[in-house]
Structure formats: structure tokens, C-alpha cells
FIDREN-264949 format. One line per 5 residues: number of its first residue (from 1); their letters; for each residue x, y, z of C-alpha. Coordinates in steps of 0.001 Angstrom, whole numbers, plus 500000, padded with zeros to 6 digits. Layout:
// residues N
NUM = A = X,Y,Z; ...
***
This chain:
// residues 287
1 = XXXXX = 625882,559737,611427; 627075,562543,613118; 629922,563808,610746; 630642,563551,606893; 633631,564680,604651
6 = XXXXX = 633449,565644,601346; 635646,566790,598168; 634796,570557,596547; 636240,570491,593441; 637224,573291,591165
11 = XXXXX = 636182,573891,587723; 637781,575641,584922; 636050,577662,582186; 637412,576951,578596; 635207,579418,576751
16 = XXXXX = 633559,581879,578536; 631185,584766,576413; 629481,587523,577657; 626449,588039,575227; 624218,590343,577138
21 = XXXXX = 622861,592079,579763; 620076,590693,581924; 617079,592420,583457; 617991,591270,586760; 621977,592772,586445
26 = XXXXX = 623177,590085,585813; 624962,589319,582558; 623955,586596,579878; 626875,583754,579417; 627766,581079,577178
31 = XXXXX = 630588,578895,579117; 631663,575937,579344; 632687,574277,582825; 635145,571552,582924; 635233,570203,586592
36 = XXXXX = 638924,569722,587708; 640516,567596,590218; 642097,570372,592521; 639891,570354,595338; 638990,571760,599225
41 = XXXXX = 637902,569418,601859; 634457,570051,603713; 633646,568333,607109; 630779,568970,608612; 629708,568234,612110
46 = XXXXX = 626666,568050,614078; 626296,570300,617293; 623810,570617,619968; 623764,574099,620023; 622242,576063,617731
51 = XXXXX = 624996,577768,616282; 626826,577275,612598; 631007,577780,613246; 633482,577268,610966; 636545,577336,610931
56 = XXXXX = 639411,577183,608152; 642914,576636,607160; 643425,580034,605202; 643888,583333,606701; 642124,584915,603919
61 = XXXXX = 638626,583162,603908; 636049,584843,606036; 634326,582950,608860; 631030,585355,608711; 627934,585475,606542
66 = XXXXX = 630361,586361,603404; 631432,582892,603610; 628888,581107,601197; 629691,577678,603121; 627760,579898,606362
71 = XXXXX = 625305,581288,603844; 624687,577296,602378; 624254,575654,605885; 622020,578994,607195; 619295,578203,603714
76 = XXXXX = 619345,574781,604301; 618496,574401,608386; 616138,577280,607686; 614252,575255,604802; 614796,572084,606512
81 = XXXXX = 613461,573571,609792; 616853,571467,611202; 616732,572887,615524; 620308,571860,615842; 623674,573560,614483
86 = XXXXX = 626861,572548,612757; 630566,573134,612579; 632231,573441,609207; 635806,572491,608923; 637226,573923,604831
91 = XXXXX = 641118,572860,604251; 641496,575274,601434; 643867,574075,598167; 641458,575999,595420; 643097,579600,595163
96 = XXXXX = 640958,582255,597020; 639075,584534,594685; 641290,583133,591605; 638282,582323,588705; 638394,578451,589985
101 = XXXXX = 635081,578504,591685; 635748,577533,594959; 633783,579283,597254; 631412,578175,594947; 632251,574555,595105
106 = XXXXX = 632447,574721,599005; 628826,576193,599299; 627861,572743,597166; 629528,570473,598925; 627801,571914,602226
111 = XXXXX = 624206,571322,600289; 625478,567888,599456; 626746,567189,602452; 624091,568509,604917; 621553,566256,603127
116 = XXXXX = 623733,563005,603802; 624043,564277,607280; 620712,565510,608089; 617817,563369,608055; 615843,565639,606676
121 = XXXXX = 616057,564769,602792; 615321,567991,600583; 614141,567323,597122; 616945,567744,594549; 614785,570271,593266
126 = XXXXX = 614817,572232,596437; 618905,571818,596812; 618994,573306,593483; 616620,576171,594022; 618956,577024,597577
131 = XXXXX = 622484,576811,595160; 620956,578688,592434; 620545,581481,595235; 624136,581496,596521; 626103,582265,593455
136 = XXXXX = 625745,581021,589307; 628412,578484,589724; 626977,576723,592305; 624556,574629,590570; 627130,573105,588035
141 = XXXXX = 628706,571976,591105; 625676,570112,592834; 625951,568286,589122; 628574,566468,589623; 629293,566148,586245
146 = XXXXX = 632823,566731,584855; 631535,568400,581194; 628741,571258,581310; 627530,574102,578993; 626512,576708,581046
151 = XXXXX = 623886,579309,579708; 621800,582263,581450; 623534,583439,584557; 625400,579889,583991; 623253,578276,586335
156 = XXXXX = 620921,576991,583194; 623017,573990,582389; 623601,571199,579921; 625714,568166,581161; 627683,567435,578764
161 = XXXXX = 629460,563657,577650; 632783,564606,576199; 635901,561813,575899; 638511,563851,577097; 640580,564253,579800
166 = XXXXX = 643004,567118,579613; 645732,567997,581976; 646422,571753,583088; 649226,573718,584293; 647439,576252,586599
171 = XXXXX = 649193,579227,587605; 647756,581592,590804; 649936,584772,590652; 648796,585226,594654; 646495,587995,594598
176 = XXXXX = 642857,587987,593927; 640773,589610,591700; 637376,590352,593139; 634809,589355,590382; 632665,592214,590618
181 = XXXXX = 634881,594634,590145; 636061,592588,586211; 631964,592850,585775; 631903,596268,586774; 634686,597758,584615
186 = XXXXX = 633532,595097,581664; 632272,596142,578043; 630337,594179,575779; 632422,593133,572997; 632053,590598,569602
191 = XXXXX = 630914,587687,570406; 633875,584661,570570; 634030,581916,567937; 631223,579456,568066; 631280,576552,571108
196 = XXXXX = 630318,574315,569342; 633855,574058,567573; 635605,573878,570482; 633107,570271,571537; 634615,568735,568394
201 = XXXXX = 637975,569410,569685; 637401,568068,573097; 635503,564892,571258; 638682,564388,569156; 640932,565341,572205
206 = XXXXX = 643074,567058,569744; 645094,569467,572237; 646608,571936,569381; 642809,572522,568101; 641428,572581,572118
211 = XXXXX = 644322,575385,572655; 643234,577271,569194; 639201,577464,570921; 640214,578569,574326; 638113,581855,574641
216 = XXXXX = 637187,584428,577984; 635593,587599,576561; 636516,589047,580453; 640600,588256,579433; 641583,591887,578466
221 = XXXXX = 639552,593090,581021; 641069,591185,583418; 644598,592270,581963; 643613,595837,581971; 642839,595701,585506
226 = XXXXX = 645847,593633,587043; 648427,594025,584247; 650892,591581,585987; 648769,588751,584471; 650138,589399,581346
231 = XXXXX = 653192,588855,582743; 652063,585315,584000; 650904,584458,580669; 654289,585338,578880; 655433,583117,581423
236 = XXXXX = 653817,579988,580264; 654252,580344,576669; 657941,581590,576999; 659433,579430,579831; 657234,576642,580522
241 = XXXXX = 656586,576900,576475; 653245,576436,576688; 650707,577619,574174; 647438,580095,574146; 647384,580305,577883
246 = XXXXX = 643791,581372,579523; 642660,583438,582520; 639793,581048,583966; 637066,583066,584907; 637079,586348,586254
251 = XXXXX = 640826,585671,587169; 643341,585771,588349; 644494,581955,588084; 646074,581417,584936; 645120,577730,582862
256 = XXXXX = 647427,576149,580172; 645798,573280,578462; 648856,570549,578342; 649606,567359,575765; 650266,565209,578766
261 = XXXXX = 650875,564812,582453; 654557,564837,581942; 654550,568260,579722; 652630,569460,582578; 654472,568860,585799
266 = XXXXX = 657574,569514,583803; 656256,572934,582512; 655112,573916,586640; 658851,572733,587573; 660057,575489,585350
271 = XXXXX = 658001,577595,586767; 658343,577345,590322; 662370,577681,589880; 661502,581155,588323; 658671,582472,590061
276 = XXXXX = 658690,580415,593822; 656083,583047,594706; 653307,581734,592283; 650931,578911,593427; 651532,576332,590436
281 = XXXXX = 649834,573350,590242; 649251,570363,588054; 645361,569174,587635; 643640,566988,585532; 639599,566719,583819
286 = XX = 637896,565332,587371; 635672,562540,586150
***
């Protein structure tokens, strides 16, 4: 095998708490993932030389060490003690820096995809030590589950089996937010209602009870930051007439949990009449 192609898919947080502040700087999370079928495309290459390249479809993603899909392939030959090098081909369709976990996503598809390729066969344990370094999300990722509670950084995770499927109207207002700077200008709060109401909802996959549970303890942050996602929210709930809309993440996409497919793609018609600058797109739960 000398090439191999893989999905990275996003992920969507419906409840997202901030409980505390770690030793190590990082902050302690509740959250739960739900992985989503938007996704990038990762092919990966063998080369000769012992170089990694990418190369990508989006003029905003870096193609230097601040990529984590360079930073995933670097850890793994390094641990594999792999002589040869690789080039990494991302089509981008997960918003850059927009709380959908992409880069996140592309770093564990690399993992994932560098074992198939590679002969060299890491223990899962080991793949999930090298995620774990790159960035908190990463690990739910390497899961490949579509339903996780995420606790610690997020990285300590809980798989979750949960009978829904919901569909989303996702809204990218075409600007990032770095998430750093939400951490940096965050303040602990009150704690958000408990999870564990929001898992009956998704096991009855009542929608008006999932929208009531939605919770991000970063939101007004977020909002206080980049007021014009307010204005994406009113948005939803005024023209597209969706309810309790929900920054995912540390922003800025904007996630609107939808009865059905057909309230969905009708609600991002709406929207792209009004607002053709927005990235709006339908998804669905990604079993």
C-alpha cells in the first residue's frame, strides 16, 4: 500500500461546562461530543525522501509545524522510527478555527491513517498517548464513536450508546475565533444544568427537550468577544425560526438542533438568501 484516504469528521459539543481550573493550565470540562457527518478528506502518501509536505485546498490552513496534521505524522515516524516521509493532501469542508474540531479531526485521521499505511503497527495505546499530546479533542476522534462524554481536559472519555440521530443547521459567520484567546478572556461561572438530563433527551430523541439542555458555559464569552454572533443567532431563531441556537465550542460556528432533515435544509435555504456570505450547512449525528 502506498497511499490511503480517509474521512475527518467534525464533532459538535451539545453541553459544554467549564468546572475548574487544572494544575497543568488547562481547564476542567464536562462535554459532550456528538460526532457529525461534515467532514475533511486526508490522503496520505508515501515518499522516498525524508520529508513530510502537505499541501491543502484552503488558503487559510498553515502548511508548517502549526498544522497538527505535520505535528501528527512528525510523533508518529519519530515513535515508529519510520526512515521514509509522506505527503499529506487535506480538502478542507470543516470551517477553519470555527468550534467544529477539525484540525483536531485531521491530526486523527493522520494517526489512523499512518498506521494502515505504515507497517509499523503502534499499539492503540501508543496512538492514544501521541493524540492526547496534540490537542484534547483529538482522542474522541481516534474513537470513532458518534456519542462521548468528555471529562478532564476532554480527552478522559466515556463512549456513549445513545438512539438518536439529530440533524443540524450549522451556521459559520466566516471568521474565526482563536480558542485561546475565549480561554484567556473566560471566567468561571455556575455550573450548567446537570448532563445527565440532557442523555434522557437524546435517549427519547425528544428535539423540544434536546433544544431546552443545549448548554456552552464559553457562549457569552464568545458573544462578548465577537458580538456579530449574536447577530447569527437572532438569525436562526428569527428567520430560519429555529429554536435555542448554540455556539459549538469555542466558536464561532453556530449549531441549531432541527426536528428533521427537511426543517433543516429548508431553514439553511432561508438563510443563504439573506446572508450569501455565511457558510451554512446541513449535517446529521455521523454513526
Amino acid at each position: 500500500m502506498t497511499s490511503v484516504t480517509l474521512p475527518a469528521y467534525a464533532k459538535v459539543n451539545l453541553y459544554l461546562d467549564v468546572v475548574g481550573k487544572r494544575p497543568d493550565g488547562y481547564h476542567e470540562l464536562v462535554t459532550l461530543f456528538e460526532r457529525i457527518d461534515l467532514a475533511d478528506e486526508i490522503t496520505i502518501e508515501v515518499l522516498a525522501a525524508d520529508r513530510i509536505e502537505v499541501c491543502c485546498d484552503h488558503p487559510d490552513v498553515p502548511l508548517d509545524e502549526t498544522n497538527l496534521v505535520v505535528r501528527a505524522a512528525q510523533a508518529y515516524r519519530q515513535v515508529a522510527g519510520w526512515r521514509g516521509g509522506f505527503r499529506i493532501t487535506l480538502k478542507k469542508r470543516i470551517p477553519v478555527a470555527g468550534g467544529l474540531g477539525g484540525g483536531s479531526s485531521d491530526a486523527a485521521s493522520t494517526l489512523l491513517g499512518l498506521q494502515k499505511l505504515t507497517s509499523a503497527g503502534l499499539p492503540e495505546r501508543e496512538i492514544l498517548r501521541l493524540g492526547s499530546g496534540l490537542g484534547a479533542d483529538v482522542p474522541f476522534f481516534l474513537a470513532q464513536v458518534p456519542w462521548a462524554l468528555g471529562r478532564g481536559r476532554g480527552d478522559e472519555l466515556e463512549p456513549l450508546t445513545l438512539p438518536a440521530r439529530l440533524w443540524h443547521l450549522l451556521v459559520a459567520p466566516g471568521f474565526p475565533i482563536p480558542t485561546q484567546a475565549v480561554y484567556r478572556a473566560f471566567s468561571l461561572t455556575a455550573v450548567g444544568p446537570d448532563v445527565k438530563l440532557l442523555f434522557c433527551a437524546l435517549r427519547d430523541n425528544y428535539v423540544p427537550k434536546i433544544r431546552d439542555l443545549l448548554f456552552n458555559t464559553l457562549e457569552p464569552t464568545v458573544e462578548a468577544l465577537y458580538p456579530a454572533i449574536r447577530h447569527v443567532k437572532e438569525m436562526i431563531q428569527n428567520t430560519a425560526g429555529i429554536a435555542r441556537p448554540l455556539v459549538s465550542g469555542s466558536g464561532s460556528t453556530v449549531i441549531a438542533v432541527c426536528s428533521s432533515r427537511e426543517e433543516a435544509e429548508a431553514a439553511a435555504e432561508s438563510l443563504r438568501r439573506r446572508e450569501p456570505g455565511w457558510g451554512v450547512t446541513v449535517a446529521s449525528t455521523g454513526v
